[in-house]
Gaussian input, Z-matrix of N, CA and C with variables (Angstrom, degrees):
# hf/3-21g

backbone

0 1
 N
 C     1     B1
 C     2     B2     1     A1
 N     3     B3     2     A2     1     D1
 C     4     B4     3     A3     2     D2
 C     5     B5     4     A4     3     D3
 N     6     B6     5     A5     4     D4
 C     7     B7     6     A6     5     D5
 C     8     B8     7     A7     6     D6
 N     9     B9     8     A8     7     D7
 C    10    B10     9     A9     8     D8
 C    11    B11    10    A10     9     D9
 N    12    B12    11    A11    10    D10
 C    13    B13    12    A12    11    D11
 C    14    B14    13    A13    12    D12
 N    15    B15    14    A14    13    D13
 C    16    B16    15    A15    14    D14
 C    17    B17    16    A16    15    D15
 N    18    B18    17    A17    16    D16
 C    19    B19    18    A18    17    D17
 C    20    B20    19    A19    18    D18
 N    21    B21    20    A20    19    D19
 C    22    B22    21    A21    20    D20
 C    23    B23    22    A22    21    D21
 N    24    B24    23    A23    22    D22
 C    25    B25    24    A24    23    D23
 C    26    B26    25    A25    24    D24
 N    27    B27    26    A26    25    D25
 C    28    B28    27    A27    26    D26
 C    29    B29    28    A28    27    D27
 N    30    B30    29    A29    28    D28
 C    31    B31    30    A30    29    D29
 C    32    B32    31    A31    30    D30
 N    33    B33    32    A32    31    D31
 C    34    B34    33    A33    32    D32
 C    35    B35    34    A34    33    D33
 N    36    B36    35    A35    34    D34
 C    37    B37    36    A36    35    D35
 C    38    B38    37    A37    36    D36
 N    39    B39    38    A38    37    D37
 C    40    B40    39    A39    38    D38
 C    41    B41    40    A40    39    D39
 N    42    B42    41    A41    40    D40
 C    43    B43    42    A42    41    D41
 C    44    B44    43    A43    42    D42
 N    45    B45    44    A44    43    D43
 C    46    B46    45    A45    44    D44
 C    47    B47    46    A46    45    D45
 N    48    B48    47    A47    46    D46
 C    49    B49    48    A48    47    D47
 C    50    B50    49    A49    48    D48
 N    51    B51    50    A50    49    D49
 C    52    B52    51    A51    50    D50
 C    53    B53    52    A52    51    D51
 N    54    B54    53    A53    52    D52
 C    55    B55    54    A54    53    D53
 C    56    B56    55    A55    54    D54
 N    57    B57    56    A56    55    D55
 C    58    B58    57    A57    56    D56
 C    59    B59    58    A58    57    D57
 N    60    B60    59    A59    58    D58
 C    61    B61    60    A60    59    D59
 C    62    B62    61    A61    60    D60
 N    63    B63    62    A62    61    D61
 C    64    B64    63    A63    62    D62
 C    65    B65    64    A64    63    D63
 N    66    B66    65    A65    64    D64
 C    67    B67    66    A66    65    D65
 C    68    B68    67    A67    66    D66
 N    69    B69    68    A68    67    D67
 C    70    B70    69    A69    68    D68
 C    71    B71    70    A70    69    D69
 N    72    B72    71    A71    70    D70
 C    73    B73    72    A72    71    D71
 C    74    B74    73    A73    72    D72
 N    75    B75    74    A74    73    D73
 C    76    B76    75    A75    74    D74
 C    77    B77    76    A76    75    D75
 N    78    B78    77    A77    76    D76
 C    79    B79    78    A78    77    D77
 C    80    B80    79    A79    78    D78
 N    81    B81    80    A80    79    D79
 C    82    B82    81    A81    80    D80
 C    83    B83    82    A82    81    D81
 N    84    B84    83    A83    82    D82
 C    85    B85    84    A84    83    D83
 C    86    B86    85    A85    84    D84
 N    87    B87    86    A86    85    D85
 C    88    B88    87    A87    86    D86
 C    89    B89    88    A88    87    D87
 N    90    B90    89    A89    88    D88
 C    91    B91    90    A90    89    D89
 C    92    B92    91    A91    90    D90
 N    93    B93    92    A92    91    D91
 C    94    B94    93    A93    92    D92
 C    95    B95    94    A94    93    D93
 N    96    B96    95    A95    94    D94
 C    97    B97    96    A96    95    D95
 C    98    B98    97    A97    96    D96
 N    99    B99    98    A98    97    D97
 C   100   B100    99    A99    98    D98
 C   101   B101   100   A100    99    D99
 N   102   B102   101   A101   100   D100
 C   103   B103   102   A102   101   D101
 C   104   B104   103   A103   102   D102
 N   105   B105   104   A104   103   D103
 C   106   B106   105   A105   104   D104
 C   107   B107   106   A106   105   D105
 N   108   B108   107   A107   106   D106
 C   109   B109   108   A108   107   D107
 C   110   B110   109   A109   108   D108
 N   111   B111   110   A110   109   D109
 C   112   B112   111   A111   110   D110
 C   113   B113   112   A112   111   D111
 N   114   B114   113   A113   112   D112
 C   115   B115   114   A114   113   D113
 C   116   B116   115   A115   114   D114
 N   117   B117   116   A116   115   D115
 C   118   B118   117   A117   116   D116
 C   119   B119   118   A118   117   D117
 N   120   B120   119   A119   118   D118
 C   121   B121   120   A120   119   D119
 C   122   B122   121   A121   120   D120
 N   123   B123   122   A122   121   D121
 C   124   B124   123   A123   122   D122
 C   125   B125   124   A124   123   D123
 N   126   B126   125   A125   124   D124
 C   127   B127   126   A126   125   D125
 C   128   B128   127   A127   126   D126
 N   129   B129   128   A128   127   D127
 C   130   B130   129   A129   128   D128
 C   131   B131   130   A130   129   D129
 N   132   B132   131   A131   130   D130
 C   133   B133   132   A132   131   D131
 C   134   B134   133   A133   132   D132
 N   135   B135   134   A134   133   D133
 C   136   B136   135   A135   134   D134
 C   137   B137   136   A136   135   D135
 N   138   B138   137   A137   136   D136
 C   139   B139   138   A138   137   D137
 C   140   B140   139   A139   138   D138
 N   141   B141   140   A140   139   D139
 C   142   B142   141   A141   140   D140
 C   143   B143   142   A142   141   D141
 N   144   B144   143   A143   142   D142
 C   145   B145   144   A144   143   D143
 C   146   B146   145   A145   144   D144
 N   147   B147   146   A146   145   D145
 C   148   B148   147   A147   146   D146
 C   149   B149   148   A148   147   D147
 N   150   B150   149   A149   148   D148
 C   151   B151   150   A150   149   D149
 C   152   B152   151   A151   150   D150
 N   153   B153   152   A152   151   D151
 C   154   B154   153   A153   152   D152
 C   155   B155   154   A154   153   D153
 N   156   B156   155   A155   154   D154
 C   157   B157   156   A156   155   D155
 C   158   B158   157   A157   156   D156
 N   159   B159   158   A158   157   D157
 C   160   B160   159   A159   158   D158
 C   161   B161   160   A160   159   D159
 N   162   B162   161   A161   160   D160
 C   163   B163   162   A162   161   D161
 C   164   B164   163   A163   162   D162
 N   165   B165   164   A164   163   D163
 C   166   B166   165   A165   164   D164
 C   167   B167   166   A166   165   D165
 N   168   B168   167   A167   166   D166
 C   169   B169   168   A168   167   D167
 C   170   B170   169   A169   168   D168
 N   171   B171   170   A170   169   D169
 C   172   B172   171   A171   170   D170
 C   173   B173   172   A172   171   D171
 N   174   B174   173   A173   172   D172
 C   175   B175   174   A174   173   D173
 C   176   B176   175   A175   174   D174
 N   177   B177   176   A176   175   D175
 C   178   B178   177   A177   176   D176
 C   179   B179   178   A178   177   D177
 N   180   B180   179   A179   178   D178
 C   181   B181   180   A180   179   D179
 C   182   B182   181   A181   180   D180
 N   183   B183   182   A182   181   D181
 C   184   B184   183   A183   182   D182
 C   185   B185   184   A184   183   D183
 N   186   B186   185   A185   184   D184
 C   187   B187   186   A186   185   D185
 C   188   B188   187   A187   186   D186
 N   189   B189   188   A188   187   D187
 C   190   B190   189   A189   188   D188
 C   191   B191   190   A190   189   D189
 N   192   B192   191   A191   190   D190
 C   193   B193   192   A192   191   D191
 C   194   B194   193   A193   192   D192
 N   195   B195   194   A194   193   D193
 C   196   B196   195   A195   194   D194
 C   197   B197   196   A196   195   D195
 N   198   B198   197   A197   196   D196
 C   199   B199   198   A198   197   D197
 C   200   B200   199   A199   198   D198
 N   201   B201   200   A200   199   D199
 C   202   B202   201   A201   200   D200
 C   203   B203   202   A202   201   D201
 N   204   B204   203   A203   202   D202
 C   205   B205   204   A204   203   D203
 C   206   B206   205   A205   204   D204
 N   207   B207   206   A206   205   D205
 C   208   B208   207   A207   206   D206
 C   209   B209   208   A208   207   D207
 N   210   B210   209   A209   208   D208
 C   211   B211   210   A210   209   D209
 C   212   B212   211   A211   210   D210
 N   213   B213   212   A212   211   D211
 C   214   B214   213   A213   212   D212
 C   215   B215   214   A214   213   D213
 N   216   B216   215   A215   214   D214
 C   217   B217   216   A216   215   D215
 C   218   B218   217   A217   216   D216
 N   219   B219   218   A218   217   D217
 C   220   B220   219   A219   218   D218
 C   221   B221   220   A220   219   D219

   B1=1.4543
   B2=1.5133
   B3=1.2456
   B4=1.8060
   B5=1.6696
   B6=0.9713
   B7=2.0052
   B8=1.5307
   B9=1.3653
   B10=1.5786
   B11=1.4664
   B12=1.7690
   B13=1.2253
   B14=1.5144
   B15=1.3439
   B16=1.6961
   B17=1.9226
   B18=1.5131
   B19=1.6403
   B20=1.5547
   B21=1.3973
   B22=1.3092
   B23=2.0077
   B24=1.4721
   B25=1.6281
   B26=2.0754
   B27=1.0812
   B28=1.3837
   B29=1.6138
   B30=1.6235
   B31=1.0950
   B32=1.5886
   B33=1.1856
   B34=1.5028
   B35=1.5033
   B36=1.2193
   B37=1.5102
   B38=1.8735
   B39=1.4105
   B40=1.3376
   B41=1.8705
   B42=1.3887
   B43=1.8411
   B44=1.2676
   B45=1.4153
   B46=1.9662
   B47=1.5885
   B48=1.1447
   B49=1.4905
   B50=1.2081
   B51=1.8659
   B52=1.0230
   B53=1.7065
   B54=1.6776
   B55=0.9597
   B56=1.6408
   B57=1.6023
   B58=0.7249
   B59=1.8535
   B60=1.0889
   B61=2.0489
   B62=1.3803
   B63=2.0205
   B64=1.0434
   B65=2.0853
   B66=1.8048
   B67=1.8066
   B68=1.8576
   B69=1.3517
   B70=1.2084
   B71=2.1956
   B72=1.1742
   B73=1.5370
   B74=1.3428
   B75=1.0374
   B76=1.7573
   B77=1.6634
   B78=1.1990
   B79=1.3776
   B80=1.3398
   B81=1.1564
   B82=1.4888
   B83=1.9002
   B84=1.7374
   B85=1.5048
   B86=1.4085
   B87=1.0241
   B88=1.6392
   B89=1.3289
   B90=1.3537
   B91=1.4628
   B92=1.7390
   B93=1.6069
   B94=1.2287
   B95=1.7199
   B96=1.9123
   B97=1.1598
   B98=1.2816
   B99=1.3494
   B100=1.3746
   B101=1.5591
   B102=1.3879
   B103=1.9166
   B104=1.5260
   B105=1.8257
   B106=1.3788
   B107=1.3428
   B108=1.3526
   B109=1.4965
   B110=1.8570
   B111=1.3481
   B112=0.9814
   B113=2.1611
   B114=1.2928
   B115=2.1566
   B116=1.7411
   B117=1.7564
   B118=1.1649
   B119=1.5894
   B120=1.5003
   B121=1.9029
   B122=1.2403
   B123=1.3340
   B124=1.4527
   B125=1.1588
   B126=1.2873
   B127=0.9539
   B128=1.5090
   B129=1.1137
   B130=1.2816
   B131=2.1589
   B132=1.4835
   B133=1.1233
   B134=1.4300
   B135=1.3884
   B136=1.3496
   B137=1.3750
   B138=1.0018
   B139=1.3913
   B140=1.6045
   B141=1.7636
   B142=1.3268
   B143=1.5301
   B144=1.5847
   B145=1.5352
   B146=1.8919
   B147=1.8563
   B148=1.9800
   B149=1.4468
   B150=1.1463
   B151=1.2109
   B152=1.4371
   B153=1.4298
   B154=1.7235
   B155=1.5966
   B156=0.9231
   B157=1.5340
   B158=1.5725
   B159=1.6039
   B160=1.3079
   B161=1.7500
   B162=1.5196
   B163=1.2273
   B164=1.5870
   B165=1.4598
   B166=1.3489
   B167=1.6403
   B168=0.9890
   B169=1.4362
   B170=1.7790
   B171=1.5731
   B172=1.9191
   B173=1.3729
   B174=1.7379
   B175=0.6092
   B176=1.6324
   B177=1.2648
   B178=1.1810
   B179=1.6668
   B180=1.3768
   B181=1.4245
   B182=1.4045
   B183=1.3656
   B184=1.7449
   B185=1.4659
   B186=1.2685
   B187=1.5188
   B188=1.2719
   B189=1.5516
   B190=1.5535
   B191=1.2602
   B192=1.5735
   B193=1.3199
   B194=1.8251
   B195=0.9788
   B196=1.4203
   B197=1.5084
   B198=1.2912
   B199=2.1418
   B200=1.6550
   B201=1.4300
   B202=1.2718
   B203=1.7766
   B204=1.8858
   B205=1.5155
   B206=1.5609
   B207=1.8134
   B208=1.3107
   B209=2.0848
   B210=1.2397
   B211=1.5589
   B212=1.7201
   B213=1.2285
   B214=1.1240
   B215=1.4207
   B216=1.2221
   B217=1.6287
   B218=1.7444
   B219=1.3943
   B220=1.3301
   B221=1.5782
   A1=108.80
   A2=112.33
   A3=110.58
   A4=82.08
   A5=78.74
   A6=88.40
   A7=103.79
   A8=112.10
   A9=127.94
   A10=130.68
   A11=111.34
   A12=125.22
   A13=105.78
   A14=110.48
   A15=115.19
   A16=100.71
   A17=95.13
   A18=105.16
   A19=124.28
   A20=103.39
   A21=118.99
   A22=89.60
   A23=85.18
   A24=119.65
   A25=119.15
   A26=110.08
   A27=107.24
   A28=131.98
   A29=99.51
   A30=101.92
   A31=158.03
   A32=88.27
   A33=110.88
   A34=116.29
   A35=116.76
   A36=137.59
   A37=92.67
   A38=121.95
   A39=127.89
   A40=99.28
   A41=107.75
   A42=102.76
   A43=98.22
   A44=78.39
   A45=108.85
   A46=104.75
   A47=123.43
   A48=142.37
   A49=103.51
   A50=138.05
   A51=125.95
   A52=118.71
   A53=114.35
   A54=114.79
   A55=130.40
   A56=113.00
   A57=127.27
   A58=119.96
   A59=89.96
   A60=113.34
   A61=121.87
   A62=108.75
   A63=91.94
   A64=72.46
   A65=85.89
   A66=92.51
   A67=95.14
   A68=127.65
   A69=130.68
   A70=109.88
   A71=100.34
   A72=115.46
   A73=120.13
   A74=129.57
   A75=120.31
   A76=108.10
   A77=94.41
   A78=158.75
   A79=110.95
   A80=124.32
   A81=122.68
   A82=99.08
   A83=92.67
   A84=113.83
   A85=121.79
   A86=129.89
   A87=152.38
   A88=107.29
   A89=149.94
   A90=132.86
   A91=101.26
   A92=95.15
   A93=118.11
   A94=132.74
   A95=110.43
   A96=128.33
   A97=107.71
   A98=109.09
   A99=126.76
   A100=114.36
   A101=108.32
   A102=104.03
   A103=96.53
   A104=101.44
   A105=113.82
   A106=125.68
   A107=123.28
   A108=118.00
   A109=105.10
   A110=162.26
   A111=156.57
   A112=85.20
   A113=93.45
   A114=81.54
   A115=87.13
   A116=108.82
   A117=115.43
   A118=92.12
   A119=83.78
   A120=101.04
   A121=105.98
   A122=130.41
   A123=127.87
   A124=142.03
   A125=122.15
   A126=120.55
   A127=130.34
   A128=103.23
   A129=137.77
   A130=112.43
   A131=102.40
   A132=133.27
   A133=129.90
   A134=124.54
   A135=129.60
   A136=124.62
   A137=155.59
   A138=132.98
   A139=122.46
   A140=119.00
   A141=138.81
   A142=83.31
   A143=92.72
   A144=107.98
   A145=108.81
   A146=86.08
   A147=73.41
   A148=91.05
   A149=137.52
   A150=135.11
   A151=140.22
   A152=98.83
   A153=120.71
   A154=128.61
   A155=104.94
   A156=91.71
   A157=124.89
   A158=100.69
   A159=121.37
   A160=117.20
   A161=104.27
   A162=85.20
   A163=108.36
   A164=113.59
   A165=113.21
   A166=141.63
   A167=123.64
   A168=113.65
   A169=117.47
   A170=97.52
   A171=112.13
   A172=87.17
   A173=140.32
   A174=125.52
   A175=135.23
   A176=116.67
   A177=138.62
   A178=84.42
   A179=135.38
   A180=123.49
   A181=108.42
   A182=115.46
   A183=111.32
   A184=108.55
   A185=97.80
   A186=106.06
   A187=114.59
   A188=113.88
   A189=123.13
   A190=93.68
   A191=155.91
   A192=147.82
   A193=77.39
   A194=102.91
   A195=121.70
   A196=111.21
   A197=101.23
   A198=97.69
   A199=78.10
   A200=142.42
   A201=135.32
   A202=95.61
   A203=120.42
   A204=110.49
   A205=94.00
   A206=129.90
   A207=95.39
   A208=79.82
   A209=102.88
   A210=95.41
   A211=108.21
   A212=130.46
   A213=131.52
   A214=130.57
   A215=125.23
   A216=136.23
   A217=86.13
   A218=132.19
   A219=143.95
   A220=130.04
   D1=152.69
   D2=-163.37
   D3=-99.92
   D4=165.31
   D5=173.86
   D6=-119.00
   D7=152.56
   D8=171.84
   D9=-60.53
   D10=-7.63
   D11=-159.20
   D12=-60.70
   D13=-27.78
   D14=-153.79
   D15=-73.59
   D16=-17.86
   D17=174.04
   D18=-51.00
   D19=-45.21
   D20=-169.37
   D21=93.43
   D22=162.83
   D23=171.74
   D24=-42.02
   D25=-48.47
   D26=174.78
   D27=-81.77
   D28=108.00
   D29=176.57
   D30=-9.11
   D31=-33.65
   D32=174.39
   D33=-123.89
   D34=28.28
   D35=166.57
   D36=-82.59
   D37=-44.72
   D38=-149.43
   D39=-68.03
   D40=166.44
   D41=163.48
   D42=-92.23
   D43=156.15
   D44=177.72
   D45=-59.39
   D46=159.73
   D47=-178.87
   D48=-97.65
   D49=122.86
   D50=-164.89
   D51=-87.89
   D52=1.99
   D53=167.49
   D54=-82.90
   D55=-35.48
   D56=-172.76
   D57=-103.37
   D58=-37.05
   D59=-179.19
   D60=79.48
   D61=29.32
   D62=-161.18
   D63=-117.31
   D64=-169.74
   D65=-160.73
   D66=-58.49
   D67=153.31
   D68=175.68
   D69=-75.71
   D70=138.82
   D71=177.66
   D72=-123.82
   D73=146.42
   D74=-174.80
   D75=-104.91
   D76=130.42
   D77=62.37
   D78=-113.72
   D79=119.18
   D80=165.36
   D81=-124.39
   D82=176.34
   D83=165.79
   D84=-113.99
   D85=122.42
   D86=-173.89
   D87=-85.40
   D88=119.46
   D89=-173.59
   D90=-107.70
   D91=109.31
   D92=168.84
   D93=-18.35
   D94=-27.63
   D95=-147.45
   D96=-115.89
   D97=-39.78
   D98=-157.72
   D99=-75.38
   D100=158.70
   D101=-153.46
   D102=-67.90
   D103=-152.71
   D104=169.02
   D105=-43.39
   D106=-27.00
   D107=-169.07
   D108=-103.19
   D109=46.53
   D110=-28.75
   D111=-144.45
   D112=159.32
   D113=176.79
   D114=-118.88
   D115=128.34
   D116=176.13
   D117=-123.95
   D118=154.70
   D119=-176.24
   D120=-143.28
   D121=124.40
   D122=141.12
   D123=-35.94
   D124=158.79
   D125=-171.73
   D126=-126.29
   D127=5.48
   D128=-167.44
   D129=-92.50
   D130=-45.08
   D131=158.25
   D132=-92.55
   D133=0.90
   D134=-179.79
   D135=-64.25
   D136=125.06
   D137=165.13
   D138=-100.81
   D139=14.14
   D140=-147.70
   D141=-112.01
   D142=163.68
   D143=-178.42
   D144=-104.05
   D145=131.45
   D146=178.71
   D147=-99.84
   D148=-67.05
   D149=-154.94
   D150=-105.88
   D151=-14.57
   D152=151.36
   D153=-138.06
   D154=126.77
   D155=-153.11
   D156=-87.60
   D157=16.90
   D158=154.86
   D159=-69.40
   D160=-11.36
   D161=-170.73
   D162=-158.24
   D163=143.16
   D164=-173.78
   D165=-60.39
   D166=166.87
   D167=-172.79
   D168=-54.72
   D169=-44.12
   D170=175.40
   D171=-53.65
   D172=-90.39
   D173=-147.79
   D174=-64.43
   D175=-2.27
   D176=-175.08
   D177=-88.26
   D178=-80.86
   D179=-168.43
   D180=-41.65
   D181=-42.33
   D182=-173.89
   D183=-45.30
   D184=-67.02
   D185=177.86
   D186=-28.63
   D187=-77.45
   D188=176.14
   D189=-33.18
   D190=-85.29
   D191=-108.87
   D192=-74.25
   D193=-82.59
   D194=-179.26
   D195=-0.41
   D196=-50.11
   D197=-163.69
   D198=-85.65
   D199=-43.91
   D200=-146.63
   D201=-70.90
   D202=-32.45
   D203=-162.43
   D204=-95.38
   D205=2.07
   D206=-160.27
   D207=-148.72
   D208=-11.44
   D209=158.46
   D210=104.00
   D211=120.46
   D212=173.66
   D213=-33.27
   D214=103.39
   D215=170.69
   D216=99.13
   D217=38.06
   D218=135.16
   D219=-76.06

């Protein structure tokens, strides 16, 4: 995953998120495929499935936060 650093510090220095259109925040998704101009999405605002498709992107990070504050098979 590329990181946002190359932006500099101000918020609205960053590109827009093509799902939502608002300034981009990390965690985002980078699409592996896509030409020179790259499609990034948040994740914060997503309502799409990354990794099971029972379930949305928010809730997929929730989860993650979850095992990361209280520890895997918690």
């Amino acid at each position: 995953m590329d990181r946002l650093a190359p932006y500099g510090n101000d918020p609205y220095d960053k590109p827009p998120c093509r799902g939502c259109s608002s300034y981009l925040v990390e965690p985002y998704i980078k699409c592996a495929e896509c030409g020179p101009t790259p499609v990034l999405l948040c994740l914060q605002t997503s309502d799409f499935p990354v990794l099971d498709p029972g379930w949305t992107a928010q809730e997929e990070m929730a989860l993650l936060e979850a095992v990361m504050d209280c520890g895997f098979g918690n």
